[in-house]
N, C-alpha and C positions, 0 to 999 in steps of 0.2 A: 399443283394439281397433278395427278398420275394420271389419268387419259382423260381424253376429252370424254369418249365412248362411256366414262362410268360416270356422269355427271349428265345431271338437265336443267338447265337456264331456266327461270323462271322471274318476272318482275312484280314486284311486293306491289303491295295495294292497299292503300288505308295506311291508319297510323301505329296501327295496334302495339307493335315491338317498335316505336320511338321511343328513345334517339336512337336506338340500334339500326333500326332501320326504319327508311322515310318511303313516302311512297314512292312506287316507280322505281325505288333500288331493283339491283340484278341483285338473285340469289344464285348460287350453285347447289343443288343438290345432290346428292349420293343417299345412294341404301346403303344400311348396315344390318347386322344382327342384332335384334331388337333386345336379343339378351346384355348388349351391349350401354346401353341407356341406362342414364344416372339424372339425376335431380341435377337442375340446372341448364341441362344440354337444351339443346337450340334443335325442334324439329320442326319438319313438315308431313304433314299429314293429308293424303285425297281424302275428301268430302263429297263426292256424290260429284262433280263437276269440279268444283275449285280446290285449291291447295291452302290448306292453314298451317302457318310458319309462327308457331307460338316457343316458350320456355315450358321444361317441363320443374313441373314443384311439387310434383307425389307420385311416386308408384310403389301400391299395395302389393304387397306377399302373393295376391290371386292372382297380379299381373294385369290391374287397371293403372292408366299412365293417365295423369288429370295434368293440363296444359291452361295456359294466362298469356297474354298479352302482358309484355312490361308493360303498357299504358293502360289497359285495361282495367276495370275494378272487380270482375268477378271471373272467376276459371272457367274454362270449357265446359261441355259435357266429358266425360270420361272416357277412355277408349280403351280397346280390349290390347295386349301386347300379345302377338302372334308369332313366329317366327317363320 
């Protein structure tokens, strides 16, 4: 980890990204530049209150990033990539 100071703890909930992760796992989070995001990567995203810590498995040319739950059967809603 480089600093504490650029990460924030947070503990997963549900099963969504099993076996990756279970509930009650610690995550660490960090920001990047969103131009930096590729198919496959492992984000979190705020929702209004809560954090969703989904895979990502498309981002469009207009810079929409569509996110799944490894355990999940269907993608998120879409979300806009901002930087």
């Amino acid at each position: 980890m480089k600093n504490k100071s650029d990460y924030i703890k947070i503990k997963s909930s549900g099963n969504s990204m099993f076996p990756l992760l279970r509930h009650q796992d610690t995550i660490f989070v960090r920001q990047l530049k969103k131009s930096r995001l590729k198919v496959n990567d492992i984000i979190t995203i705020k929702q209004g209150v809560f954090f969703i810590t989904h895979r990502i498995i498309y981002i469009s040319k207009a810079g929409l990033i569509l996110t799944k739950g490894d355990h999940n059967f269907f993608p998120d809603k879409p979300v806009k990539r901002r930087d």
